[in-house]
One Martini backbone bead per residue (centre of mass of N, CA, C, O) as a GRO file, in nm:
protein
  320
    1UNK     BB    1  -3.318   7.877   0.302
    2UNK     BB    2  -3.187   7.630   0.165
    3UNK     BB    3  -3.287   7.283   0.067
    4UNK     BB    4  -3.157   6.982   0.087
    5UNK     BB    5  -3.098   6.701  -0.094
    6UNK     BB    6  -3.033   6.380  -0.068
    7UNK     BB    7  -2.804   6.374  -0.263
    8UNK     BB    8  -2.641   6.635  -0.134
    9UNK     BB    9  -2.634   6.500   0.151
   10UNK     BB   10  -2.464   6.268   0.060
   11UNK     BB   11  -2.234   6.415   0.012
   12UNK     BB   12  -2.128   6.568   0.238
   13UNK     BB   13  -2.086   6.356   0.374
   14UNK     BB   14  -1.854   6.210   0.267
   15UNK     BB   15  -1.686   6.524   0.283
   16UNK     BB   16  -1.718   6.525   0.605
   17UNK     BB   17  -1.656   6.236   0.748
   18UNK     BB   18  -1.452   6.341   1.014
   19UNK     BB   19  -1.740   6.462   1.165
   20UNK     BB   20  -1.923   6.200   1.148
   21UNK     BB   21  -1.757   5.980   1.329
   22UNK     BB   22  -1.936   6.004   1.632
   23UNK     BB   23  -2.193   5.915   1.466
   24UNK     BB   24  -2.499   5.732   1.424
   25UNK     BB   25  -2.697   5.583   1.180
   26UNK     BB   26  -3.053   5.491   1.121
   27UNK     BB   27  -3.211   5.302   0.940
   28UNK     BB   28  -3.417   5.539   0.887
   29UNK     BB   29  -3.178   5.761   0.794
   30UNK     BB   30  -3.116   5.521   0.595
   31UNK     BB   31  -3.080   5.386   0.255
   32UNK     BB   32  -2.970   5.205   0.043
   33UNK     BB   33  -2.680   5.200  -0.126
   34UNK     BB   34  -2.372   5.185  -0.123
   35UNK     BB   35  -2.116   5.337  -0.257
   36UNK     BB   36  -1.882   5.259  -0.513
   37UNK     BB   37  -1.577   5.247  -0.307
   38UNK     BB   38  -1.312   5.275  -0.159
   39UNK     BB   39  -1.116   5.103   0.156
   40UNK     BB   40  -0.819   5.205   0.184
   41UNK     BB   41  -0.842   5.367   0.464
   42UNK     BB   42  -0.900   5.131   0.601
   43UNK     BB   43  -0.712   5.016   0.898
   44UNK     BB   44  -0.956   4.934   1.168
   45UNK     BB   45  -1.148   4.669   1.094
   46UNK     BB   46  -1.442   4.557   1.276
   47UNK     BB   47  -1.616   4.248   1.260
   48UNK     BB   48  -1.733   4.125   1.524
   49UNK     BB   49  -2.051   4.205   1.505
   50UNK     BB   50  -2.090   4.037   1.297
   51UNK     BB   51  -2.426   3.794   1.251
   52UNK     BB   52  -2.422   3.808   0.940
   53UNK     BB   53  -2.400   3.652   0.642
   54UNK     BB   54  -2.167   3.620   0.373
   55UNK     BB   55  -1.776   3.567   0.300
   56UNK     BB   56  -1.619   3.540   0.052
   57UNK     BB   57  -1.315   3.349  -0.027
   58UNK     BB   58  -1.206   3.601  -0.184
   59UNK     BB   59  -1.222   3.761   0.094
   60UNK     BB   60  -1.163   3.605   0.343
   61UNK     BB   61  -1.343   3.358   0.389
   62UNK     BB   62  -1.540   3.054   0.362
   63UNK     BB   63  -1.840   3.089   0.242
   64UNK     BB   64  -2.001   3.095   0.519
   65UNK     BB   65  -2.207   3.124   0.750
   66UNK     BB   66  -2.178   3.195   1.066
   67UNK     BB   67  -2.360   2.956   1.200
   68UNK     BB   68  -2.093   2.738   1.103
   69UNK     BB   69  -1.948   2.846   1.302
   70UNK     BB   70  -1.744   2.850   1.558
   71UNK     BB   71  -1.576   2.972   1.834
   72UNK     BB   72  -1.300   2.949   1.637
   73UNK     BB   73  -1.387   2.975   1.319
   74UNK     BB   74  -1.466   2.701   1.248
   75UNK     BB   75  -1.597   2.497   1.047
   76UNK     BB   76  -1.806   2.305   1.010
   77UNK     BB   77  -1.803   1.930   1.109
   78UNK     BB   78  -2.077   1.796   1.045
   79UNK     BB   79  -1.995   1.788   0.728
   80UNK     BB   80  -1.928   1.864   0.397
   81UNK     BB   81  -1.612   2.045   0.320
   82UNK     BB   82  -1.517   2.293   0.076
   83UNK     BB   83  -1.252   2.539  -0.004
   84UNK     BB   84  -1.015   2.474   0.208
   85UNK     BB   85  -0.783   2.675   0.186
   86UNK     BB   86  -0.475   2.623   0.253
   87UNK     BB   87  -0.318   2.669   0.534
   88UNK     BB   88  -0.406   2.432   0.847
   89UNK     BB   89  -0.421   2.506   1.184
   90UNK     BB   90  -0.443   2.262   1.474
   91UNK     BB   91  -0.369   2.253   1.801
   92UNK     BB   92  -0.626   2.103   1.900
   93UNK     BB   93  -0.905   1.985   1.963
   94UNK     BB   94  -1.083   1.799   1.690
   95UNK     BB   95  -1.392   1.707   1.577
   96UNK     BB   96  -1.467   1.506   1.272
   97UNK     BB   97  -1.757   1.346   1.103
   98UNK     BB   98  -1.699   1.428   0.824
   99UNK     BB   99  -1.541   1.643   0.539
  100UNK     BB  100  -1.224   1.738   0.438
  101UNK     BB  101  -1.137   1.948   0.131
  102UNK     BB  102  -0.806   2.008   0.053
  103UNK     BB  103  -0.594   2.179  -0.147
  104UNK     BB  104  -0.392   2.178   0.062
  105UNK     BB  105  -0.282   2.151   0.386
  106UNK     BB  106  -0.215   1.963   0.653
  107UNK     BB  107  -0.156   2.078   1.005
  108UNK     BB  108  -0.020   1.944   1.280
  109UNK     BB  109   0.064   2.020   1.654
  110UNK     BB  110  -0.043   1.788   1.824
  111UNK     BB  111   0.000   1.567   1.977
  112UNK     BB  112  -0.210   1.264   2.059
  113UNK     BB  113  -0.248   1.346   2.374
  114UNK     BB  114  -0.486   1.535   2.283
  115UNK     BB  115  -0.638   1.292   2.132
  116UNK     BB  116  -0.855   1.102   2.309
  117UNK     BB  117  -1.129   1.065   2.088
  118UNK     BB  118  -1.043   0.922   1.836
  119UNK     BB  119  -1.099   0.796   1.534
  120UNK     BB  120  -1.150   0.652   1.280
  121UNK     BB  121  -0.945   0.829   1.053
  122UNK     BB  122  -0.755   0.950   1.203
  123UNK     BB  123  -0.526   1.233   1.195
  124UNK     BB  124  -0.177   1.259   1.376
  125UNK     BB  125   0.036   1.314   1.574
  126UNK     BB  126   0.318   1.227   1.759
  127UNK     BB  127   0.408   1.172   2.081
  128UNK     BB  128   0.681   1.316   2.046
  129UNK     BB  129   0.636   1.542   1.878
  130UNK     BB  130   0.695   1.810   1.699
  131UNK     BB  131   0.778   1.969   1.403
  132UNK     BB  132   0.570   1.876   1.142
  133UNK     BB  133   0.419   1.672   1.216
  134UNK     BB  134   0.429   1.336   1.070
  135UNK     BB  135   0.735   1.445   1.049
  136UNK     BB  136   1.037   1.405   1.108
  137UNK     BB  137   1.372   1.496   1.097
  138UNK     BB  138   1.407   1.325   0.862
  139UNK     BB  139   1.121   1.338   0.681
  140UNK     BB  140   0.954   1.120   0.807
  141UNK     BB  141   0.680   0.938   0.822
  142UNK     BB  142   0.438   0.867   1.058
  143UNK     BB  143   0.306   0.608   1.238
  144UNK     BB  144   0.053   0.591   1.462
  145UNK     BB  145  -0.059   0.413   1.738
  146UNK     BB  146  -0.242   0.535   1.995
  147UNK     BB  147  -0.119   0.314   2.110
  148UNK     BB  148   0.201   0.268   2.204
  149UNK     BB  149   0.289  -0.082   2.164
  150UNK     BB  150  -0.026  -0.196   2.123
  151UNK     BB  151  -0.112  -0.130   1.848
  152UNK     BB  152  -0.182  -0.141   1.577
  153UNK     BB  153  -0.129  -0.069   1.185
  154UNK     BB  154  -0.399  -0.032   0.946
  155UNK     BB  155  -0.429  -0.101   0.595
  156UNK     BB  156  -0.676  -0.037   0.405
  157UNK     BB  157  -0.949  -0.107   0.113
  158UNK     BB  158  -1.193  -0.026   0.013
  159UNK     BB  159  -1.533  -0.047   0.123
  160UNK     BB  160  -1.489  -0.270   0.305
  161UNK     BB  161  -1.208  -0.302   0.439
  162UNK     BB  162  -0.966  -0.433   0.317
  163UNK     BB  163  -0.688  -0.600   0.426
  164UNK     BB  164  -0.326  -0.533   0.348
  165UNK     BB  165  -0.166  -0.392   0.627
  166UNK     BB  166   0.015  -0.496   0.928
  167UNK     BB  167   0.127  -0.341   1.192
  168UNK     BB  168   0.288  -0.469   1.483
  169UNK     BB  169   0.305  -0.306   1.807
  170UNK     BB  170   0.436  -0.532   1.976
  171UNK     BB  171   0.659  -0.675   1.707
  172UNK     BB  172   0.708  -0.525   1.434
  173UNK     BB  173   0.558  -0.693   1.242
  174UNK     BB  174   0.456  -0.784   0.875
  175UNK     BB  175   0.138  -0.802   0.718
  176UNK     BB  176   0.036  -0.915   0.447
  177UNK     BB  177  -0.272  -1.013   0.238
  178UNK     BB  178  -0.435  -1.048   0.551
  179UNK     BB  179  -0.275  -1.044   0.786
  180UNK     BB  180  -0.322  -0.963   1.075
  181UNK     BB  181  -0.115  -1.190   1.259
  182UNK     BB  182   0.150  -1.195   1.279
  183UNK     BB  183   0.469  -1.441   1.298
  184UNK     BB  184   0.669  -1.235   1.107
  185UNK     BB  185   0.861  -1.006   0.984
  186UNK     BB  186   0.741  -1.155   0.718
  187UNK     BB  187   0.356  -1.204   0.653
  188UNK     BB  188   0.226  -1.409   0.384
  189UNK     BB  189  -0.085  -1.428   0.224
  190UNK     BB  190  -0.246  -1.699   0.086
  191UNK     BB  191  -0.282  -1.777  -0.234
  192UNK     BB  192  -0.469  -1.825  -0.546
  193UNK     BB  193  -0.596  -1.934  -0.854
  194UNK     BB  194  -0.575  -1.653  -0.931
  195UNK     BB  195  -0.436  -1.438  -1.129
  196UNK     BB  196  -0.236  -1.211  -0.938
  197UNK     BB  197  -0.213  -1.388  -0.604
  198UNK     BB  198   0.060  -1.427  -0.531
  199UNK     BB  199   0.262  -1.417  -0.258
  200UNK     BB  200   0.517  -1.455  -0.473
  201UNK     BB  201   0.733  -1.229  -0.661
  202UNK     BB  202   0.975  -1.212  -0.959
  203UNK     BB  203   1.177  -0.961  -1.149
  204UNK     BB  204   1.377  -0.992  -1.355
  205UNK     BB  205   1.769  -0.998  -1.375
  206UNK     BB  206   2.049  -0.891  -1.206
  207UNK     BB  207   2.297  -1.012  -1.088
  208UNK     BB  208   2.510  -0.986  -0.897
  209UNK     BB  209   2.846  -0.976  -0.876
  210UNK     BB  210   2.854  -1.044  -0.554
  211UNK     BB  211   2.784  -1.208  -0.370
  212UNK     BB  212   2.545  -1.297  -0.067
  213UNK     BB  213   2.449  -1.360   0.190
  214UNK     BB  214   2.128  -1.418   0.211
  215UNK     BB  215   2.027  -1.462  -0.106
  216UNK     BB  216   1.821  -1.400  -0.361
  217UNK     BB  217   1.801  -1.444  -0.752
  218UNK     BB  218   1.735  -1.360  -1.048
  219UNK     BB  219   1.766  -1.454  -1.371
  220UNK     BB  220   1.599  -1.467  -1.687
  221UNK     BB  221   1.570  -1.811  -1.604
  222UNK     BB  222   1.698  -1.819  -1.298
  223UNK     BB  223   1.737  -1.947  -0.938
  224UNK     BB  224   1.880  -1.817  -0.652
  225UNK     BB  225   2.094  -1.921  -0.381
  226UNK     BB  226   2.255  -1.784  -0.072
  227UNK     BB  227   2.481  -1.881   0.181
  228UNK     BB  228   2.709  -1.871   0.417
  229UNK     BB  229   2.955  -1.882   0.220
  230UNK     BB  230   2.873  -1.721  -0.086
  231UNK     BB  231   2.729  -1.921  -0.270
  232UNK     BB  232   2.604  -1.951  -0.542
  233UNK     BB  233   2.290  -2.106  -0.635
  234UNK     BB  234   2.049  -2.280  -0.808
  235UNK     BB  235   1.743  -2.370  -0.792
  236UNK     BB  236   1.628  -2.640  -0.817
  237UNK     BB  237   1.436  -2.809  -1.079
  238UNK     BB  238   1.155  -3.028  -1.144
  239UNK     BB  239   1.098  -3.266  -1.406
  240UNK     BB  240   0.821  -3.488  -1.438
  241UNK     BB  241   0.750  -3.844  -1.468
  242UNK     BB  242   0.472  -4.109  -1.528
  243UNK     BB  243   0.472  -4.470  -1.574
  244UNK     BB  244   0.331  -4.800  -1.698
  245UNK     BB  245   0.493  -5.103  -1.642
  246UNK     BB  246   0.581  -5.424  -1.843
  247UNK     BB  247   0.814  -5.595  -1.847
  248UNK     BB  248   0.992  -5.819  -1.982
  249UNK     BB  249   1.169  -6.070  -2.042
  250UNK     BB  250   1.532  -6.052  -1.927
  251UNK     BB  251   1.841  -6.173  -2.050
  252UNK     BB  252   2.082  -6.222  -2.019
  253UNK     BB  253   2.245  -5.952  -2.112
  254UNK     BB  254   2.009  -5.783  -2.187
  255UNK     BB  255   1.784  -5.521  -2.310
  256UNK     BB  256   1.477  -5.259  -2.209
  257UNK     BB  257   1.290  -5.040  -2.332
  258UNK     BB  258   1.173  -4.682  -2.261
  259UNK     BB  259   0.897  -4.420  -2.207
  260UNK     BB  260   0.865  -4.079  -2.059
  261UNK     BB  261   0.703  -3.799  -2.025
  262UNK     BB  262   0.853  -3.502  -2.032
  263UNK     BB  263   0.769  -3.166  -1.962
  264UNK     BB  264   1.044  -2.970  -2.058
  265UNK     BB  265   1.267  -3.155  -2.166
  266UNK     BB  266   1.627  -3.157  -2.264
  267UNK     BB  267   1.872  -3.192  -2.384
  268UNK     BB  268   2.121  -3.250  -2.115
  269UNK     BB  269   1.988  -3.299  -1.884
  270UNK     BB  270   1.909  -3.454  -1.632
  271UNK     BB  271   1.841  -3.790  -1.479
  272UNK     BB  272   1.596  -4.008  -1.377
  273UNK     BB  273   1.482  -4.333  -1.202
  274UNK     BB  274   1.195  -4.520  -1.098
  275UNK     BB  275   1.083  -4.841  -0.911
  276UNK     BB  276   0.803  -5.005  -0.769
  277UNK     BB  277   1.007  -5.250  -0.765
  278UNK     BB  278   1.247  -5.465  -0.761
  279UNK     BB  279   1.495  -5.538  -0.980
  280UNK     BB  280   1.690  -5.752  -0.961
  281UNK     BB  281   1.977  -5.656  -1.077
  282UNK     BB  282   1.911  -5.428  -1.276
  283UNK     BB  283   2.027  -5.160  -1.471
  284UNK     BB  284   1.924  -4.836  -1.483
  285UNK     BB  285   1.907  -4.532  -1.773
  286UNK     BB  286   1.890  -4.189  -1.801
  287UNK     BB  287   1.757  -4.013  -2.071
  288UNK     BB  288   1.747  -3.749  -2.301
  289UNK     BB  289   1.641  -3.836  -2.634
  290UNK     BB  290   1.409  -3.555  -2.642
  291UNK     BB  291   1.215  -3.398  -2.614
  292UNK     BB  292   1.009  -3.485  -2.322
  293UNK     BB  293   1.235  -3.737  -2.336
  294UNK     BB  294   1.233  -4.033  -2.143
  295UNK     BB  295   1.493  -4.303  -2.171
  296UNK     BB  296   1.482  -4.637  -2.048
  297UNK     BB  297   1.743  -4.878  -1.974
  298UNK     BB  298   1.757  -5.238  -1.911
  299UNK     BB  299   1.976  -5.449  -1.760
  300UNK     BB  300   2.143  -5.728  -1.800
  301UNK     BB  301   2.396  -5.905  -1.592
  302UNK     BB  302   2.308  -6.161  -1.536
  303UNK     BB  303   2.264  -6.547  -1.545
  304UNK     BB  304   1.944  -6.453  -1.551
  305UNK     BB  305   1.696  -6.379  -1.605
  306UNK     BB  306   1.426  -6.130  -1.579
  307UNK     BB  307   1.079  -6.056  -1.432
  308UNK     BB  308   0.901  -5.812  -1.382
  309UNK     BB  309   0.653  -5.648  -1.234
  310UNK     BB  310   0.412  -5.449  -1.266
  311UNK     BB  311   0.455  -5.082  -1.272
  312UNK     BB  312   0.563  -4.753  -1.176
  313UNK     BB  313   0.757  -4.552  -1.322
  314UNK     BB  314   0.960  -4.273  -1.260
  315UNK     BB  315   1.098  -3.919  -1.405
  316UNK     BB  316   1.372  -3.707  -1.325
  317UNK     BB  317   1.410  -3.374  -1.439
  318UNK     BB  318   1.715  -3.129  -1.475
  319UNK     BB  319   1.800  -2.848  -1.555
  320UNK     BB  320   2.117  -2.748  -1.710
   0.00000   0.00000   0.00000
């Protein structure tokens, strides 16, 4: 009888698989590569054996060793994981201190009352559960604190962790700009002399066409502000100017003239003029006479003489 070489029984046995499904053969009975063949006819490969090795991702595995994954299958979670593509679904409690890195996105499906445990940066589903969560059924992105009526709600950034809005659990304030405790339903935190760190800014428009009472609204030049009558209002600013003045001795009926730099004042502006002695009955009148330039004329009415003492006059121009 002739006897078979091992390349011939490799082949016999491929040929005859059908007959070898319920025989074992051990490491020592086989050695070497298995042939890159088909393994399209596998329809119910169980792998629950395998206790070693690493399936890469496009394989259909994690891409780590078993080693790395828990009992639920999930890649290890106390350290930085990458690569972990599609969508992720844990409807249990998971705690994770490492990082994990999706390309895909992250859902949850467990309401918050399941995740007793979280810590900072954890993010979890709305107390009120429901598919989708945290976007509620109209769509809306849902952020709550894990007590709920009890915690804040806070934005933090940078590596220092520096707070830039606090939603107020106990009564829905919210503190923009490092304000930890609002006390009103919008609290701006104080601005400081560095520039673009201003409390509150706005940027020129276009006027509403119809009133609206209790409206601000800028537009290219001034500031408007609208009461409940809605009549719209400009907001008046004031610009300021003041010299030190010793009037001459005016006599009956004489006048004598002075002048103060307002910075930004132009003609048409209103003005007015204030000093800071009695003027015993002297009349004063201010008026813009060229730009930055506000000129006081005192009048003398009266039938005798008038001498001021030295003092401070201050100038306020409105813008027209």
């Amino acid at each position: 009888m002739r006897r078979l070489v091992a390349p011939t029984l490799a082949l016999v046995l491929l040929l005859q698989a059908p007959a070898w499904a319920a025989y074992s053969f051990s490491s020592s009975q086989l050695s070497g590569a298995l042939p890159a063949i088909s393994g399209a006819a596998l329809t119910n490969l169980d792998a629950g054996a395998v206790a070693t090795g690493t399936l890469p991702t496009l394989r259909g595995g994690t891409g780590v060793s078993a080693a790395s994954l828990d009992a639920a299958g999930i890649v290890d979670k106390s350290s930085t994981q990458t690569g972990i593509n599609g969508a992720k679904t844990w409807g249990n409690t998971q705690t994770y201190s490492g990082v994990c890195a999706f390309s895909s996105y992250l859902q949850l499906t467990a309401n918050r009352t399941a995740f007793a445990n979280l810590t900072a940066g954890s993010i979890y589903g709305s107390a009120s559960g429901g598919a989708g969560y945290p976007f509620n059924a109209n769509g809306h992105l849902v952020l709550e604190a894990r007590a709920n009526g009890a915690s804040d709600t806070v934005f933090l950034t940078g590596s220092s962790g520096a707070v830039t809005m606090v939603l107020k659990g106990s009564n829905s304030n919210i503190g923009i700009g490092g304000t930890t405790s609002p006390t009103a339903r919008l609290h701006l935190a104080a601005g400081t002399a560095t520039a673009s760190t201003a409390p509150l800014k706005f940027t020129a428009g276009t006027l509403l066409t119809a009133a609206e009472a209790w409206v601000m609204e800028p537009d290219a030049t001034y500031l408007y502000m609208t009461i409940a009558d809605a009549v719209r209002r400009r907001v008046v600013t004031t610009l300021n100017g003041s010299t030190t003045y010793d009037a001459p001795s005016i006599a009956a009926g004489g006048t004598t003239t002075t002048t103060i730099t307002v910075t930004g004042a132009a003609l048409g502006d209103f003005a007015q003029a204030s000093f800071g002695v009695s003027t015993q009955g002297l009349v004063a009148s201010a008026s813009v006479t060229a730009a930055d330039t506000l000129t006081i004329v005192l009048y003398n009415p009266t039938g005798s003489a008038i001498d001021l003492a030295s003092t401070t006059i201050r100038g306020a121009v409105s813008p027209k």
